[in-house]
N, C-alpha and C positions, 0 to 999 in steps of 0.2 A: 370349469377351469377359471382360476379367476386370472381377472383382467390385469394386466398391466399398469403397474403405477407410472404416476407420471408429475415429474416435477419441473418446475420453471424460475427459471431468473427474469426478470422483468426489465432492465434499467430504464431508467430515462439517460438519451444523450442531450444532456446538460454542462455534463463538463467530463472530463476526466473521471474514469470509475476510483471511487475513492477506497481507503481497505477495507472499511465497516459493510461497504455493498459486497466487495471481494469475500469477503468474509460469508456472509447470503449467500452469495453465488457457490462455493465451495461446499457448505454444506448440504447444499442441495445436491450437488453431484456426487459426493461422497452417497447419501441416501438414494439415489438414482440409481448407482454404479454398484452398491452391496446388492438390490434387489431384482437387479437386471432388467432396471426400468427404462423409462425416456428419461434427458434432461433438456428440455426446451430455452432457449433462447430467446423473448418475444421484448423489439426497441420499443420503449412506450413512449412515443416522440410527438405527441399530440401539442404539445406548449409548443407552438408554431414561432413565438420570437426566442427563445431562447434553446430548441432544438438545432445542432448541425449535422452536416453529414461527417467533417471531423471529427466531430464528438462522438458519434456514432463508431467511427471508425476507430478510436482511442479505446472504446470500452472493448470492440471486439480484439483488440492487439492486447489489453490487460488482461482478460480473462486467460486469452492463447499464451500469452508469457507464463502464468501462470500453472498452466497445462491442463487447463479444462473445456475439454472437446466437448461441443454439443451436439447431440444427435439432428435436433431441425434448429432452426434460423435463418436471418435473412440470407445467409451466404452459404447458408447448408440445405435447404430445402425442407421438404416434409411435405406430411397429407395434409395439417390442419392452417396451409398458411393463407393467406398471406402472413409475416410473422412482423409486422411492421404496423402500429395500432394506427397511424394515419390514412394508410393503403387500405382499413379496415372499416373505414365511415360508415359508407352505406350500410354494411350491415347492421352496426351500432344502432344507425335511424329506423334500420325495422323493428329492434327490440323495444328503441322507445316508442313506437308506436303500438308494438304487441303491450307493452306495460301502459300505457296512456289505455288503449284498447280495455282493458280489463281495469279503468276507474279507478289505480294508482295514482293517478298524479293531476295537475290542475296547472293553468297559465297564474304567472303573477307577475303581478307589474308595477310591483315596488321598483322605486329606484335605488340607485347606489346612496342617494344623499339620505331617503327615507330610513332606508338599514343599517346606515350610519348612526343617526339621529337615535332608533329603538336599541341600539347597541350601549350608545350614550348612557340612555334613562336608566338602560339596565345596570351597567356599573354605577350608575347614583343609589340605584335600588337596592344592590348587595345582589341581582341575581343570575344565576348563568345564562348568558344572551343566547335568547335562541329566537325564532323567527316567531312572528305575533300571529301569523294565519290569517293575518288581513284579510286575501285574495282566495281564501280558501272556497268559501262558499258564495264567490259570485255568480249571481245568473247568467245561465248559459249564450242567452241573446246576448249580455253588457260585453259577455268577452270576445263574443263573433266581432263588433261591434269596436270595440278598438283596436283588434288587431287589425280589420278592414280601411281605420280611420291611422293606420301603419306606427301603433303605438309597439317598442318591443317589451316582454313578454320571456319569460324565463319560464322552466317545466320544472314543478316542485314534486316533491314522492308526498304522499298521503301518510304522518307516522300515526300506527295507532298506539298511545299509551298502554304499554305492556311489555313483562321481563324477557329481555333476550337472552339468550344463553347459547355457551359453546363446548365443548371438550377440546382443549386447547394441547398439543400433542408433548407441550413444555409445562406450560405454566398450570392442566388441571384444566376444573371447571371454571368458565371466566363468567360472569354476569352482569347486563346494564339495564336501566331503567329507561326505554325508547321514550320515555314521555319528557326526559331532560332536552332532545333534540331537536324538536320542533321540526315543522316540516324541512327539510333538506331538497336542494338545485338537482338534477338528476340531467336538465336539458339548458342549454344557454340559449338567449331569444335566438343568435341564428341556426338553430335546429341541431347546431351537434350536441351530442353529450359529454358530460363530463365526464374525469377522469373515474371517479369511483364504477360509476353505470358501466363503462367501456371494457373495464376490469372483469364486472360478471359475468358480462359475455362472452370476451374473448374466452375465460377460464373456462366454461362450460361449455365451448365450442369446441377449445381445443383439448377438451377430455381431461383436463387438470385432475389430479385425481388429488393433491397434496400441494399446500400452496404456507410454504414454511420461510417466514421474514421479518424484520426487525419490527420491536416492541413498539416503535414508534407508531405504525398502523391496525395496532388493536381496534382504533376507534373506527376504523374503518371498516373495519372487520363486520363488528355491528352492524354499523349499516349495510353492509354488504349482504349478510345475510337475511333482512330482512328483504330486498330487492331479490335474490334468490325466491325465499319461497312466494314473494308475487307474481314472480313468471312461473311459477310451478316447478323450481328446479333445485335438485339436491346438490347444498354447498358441497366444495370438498373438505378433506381433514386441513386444519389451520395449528400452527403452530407458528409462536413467538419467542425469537431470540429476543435476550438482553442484549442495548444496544451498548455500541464501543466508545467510549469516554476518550479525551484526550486525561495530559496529565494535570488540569484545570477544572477535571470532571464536567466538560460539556460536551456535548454531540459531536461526533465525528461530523467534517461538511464538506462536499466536494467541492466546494468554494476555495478550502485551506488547501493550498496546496501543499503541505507539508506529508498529507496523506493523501495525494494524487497516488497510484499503483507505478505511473509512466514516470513520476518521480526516485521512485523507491532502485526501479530499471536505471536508473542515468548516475544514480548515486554508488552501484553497485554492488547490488544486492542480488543475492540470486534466486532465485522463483521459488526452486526447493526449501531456501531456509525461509522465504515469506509464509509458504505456506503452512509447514509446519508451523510456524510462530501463530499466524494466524486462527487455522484450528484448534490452539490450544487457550485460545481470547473466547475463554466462556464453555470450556466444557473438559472435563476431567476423566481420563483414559481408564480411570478405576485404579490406577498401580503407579510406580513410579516415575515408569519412562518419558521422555521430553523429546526424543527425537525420533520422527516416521516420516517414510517414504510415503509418496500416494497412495501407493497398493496396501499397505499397510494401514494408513488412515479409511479405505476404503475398508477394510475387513474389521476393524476394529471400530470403528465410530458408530453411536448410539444416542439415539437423539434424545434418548431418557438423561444422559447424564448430562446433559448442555444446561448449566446453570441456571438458575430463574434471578442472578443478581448482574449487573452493568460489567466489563469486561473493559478495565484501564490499558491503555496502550501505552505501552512503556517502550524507549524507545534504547535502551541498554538492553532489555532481552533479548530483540531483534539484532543487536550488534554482537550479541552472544550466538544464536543460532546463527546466525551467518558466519563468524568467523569460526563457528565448526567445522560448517559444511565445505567452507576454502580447505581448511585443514586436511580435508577427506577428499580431498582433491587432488588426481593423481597431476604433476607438475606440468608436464605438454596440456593438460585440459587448462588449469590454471592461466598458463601462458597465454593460452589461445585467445582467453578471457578477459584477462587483464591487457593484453593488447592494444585495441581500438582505445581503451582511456588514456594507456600513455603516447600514443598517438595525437589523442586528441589535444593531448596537452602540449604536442609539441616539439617534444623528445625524440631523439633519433635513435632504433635499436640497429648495435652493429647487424646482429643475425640472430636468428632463433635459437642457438646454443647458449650461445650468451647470455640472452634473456631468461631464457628454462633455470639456467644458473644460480642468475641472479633472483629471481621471482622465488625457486626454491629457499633462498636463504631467511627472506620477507616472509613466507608462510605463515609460521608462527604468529608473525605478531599484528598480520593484517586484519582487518576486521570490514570491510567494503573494499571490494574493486576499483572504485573511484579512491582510495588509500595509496596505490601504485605508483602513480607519479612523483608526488613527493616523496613518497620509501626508495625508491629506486632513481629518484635524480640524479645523487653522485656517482649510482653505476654507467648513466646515459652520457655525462658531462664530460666538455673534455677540461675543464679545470672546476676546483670547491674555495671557496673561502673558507678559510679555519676561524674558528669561535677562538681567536685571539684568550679570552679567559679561560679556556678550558686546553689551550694548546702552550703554554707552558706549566708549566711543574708547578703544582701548589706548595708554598711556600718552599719555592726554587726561583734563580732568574732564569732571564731569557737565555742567556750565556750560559747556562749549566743543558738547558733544555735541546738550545741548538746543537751543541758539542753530542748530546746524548742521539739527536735523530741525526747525525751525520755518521755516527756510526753505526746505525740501523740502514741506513742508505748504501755504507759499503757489504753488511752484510747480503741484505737482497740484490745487492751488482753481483756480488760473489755464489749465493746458492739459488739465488731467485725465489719464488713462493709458492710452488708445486708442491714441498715436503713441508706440510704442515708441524709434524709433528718436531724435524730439525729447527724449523724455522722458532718455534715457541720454547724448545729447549736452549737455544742459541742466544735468546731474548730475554729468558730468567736469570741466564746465566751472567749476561751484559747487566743487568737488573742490581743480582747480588753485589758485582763488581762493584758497581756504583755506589751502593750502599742504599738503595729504591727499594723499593716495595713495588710487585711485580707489576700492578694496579700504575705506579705513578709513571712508568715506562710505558704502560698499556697505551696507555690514556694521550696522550700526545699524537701518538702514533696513528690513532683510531681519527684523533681531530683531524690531523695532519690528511688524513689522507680520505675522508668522508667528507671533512667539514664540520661534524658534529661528535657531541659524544655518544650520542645515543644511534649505537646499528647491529648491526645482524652480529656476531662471535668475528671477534679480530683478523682469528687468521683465515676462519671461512673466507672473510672478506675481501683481502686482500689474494686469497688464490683467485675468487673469482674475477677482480678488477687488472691482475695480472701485471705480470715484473713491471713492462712498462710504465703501466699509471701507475701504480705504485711510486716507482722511482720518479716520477715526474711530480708527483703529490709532494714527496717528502723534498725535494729540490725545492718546491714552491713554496712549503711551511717555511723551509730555512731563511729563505729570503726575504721571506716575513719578520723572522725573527732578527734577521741581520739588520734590516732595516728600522725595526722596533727598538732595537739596540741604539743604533748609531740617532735617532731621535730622541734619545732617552740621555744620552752624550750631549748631545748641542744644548736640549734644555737643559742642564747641566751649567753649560760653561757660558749661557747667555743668564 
């Protein structure tokens, strides 16, 4: 029978999980969830000043927005936990003692200034700075002898010069020269280990069978393997994404908050179209299609076609999969959705018909949730200011303009704006009268009573904002206009 695969997200809570980890994390579940594996969770929270339990907390709410359940974790359990690489010390210190044990590694008591200094020489020299082996072959008494005399002492791994290699499950056979490396820190003097050592253990502890993450830790990889077969243990399969660029082509950073995941949430973006977008940042479905559900991405995704080149994040695509996925949004969910933003903004909704209403007519042309507030201000408000240049008549006066919306005003006193379709027949007809073009009737109208020229179809509009605000809109522009008048008078005769 064979064994159960088994994949893991790692993060460190450092900050905010950014998309480029998002991104890691996803594919691995997707490969988890086609093969009816585990997807592990395990916080790699060891950088003790700049780990929180916040942070912590932020990456497991981004993953869950998201919608990627983990089978173990700290908050889900499991057989192989602890799942939290701090809570994990101890055992760490027995591995490097089984690896110290079997004449891998040696005390070195370089200091910071000395490594400095040899790092120095090396870039005068032209050559890759790697550690000089000073401390390699001290006698066994000199180093009893100063760590007794309470000198500290860092634990180095023994490299021996020779090719390592991999079957990389993206990128092929990958190959490096161990002898570029020089010995490598495996222990810091106060007895923990480092991040890379902690890494092998934990993964072979917790049965890692597939350990699939950005190109940026190849290098690690190396070493990592050779730390494998010193404790006697077989690596698992590694495979390397290409990492995700901004539009600057440099590294994603969870520094930038511009690609925090908890950002992406606040902005109004919705999980479904993140992830999809996301997914498709470095790997090619083999056919046309741009838009899958998870389950879909799940049956479909293939880690053979996940690109071997860097995956620019573009931040128009993302505003394109998102304002699909609103589109495909049946109008109460939408509503529901867009809610808490325009709240937060401030706005007052009469009732949820209303809003369903008005949020329907915005569909089309939203493209983020956090979009809402400002689209639908004039529907919340109980008065607009009119774009004075756009609410009289081009190449009309004010007087021609006022005259033409006072008789728009008796029309809606008289049939109101339920009958769309009388209402726009009624309005062409005033139009021709005039001798207007239907457009420069339109238009006034649209100001007059939005505020702006740019909104949802005219009469949709005005049924949804309803006879009242209507009539009280266009009352308002007049006054405007009256008043723009009679100022246009006085300068005049002063």
């Amino acid at each position: 029978m064979t064994a159960k695969r088994r994949f893991r997200m790692a993060p460190s809570p450092t900050g905010s999980i950014h998309i480029g980890n998002a991104r890691t994390a996803l594919y691995n579940y997707l490969l988890a969830r086609q093969c009816e594996g585990t997807f592990v969770l395990r916080i790699e929270d060891t950088s003790r000043e700049r780990s929180t339990p916040e942070f912590e907390q932020a990456v497991l709410d981004g993953l869950g927005w998201l919608g990627m359940d983990w089978d173990e974790g700290p908050n889900a359990g499991g057989d192989y936990g602890p799942y939290r690489q701090s809570e994990r010390l101890a055992t760490h210190k027995e591995w490097l003692e089984k690896l110290t044990a079997a004449g891998h590694t040696y005390r070195c008591f370089c200091t910071r200034e000395e490594l400095a200094e040899d790092r120095k020489v090396a870039q005068k020299e032209d050559r890759a700075p790697k550690y000089s082996g000073k401390c390699r072959d001290l006698d066994a008494n000199e180093v009893d002898a100063r760590l007794e005399a309470g000198e500290e002492a860092a634990l180095r791994f023994r490299v021996e010069p020779r090719a390592v290699t991999f079957d990389d499950l993206i990128l092929g056979q990958l190959e490096e020269d161990a002898g570029l490396w020089g010995d490598f820190i495996v222990g810091r003097s106060d007895g923990t280990p480092v991040y890379n050592f902690a890494v092998v253990v934990d993964d072979h502890l917790m049965a890692i069978t597939d350990v699939v993450r950005g190109g940026d830790h190849i290098s690690n990889t190396f070493k990592q393997i050779v730390m494998y077969e010193a404790l006697g243990l077989a690596p698992p399969r590694f495979g390397h994404m290409p990492l995700t660029l901004n539009a600057k082509r440099q590294k994603l950073s969870k520094r930038d908050d511009s690609v925090a995941v908890e950002e992406y949430r606040e902005q109004g973006y919705l999980p479904a179209a993140v992830v999809n977008f996301i997914a498709l940042l470095g790997w090619n479905p083999g056919d046309e299609r741009e838009l899958f559900t998870m389950d879909e991405l799940i049956e479909t995704f293939r880690i053979e076609r996940v690109t071997k080149s860097n995956a620019i994040f573009d931040f128009d695509r993302l505003d394109w999969f998102n304002g699909t996925y609103i589109r495909q949004l049946e109008v109460a969910e939408l509503a529901r959705l867009a809610k808490p933003f325009i709240e937060a903004a401030g706005l007052t909704i009469p009732d949820e018909d209303y809003l369903e209403r008005a949020v329907a007519l915005e569909q089309e042309r939203i493209k983020r949730l956090a979009d809402f507030p400002e689209a639908l201000r004039f529907f919340l408000v109980e008065e607009v200011t009119p774009d004075m240049k756009f609410l009289v008549k081009k190449n009309g006066t004010t007087e021609e303009t006022a005259a033409a919306l006072s008789t728009v005003f008796e029309l809606v006193q008289d049939f109101g704006v339920d009958d769309m379709a009388a209402m726009e027949e009624n309005l062409r007809a005033m139009a021709e009268a005039l001798g207007w073009k239907a457009g420069e009737l339109f238009m006034p109208i649209r100001v007059a009573i939005t505020g702006s020229k740019a909104s949802p179809p005219l009469f949709d509009t005005m049924r949804v904002l309803g006879r009242a605000r209507v009539l009280s809109r266009l009352r308002d522009a007049m006054r405007m206009l009256a008043k723009d008048a009679q100022d246009a008078a006085y300068g005049q005769s002063n």
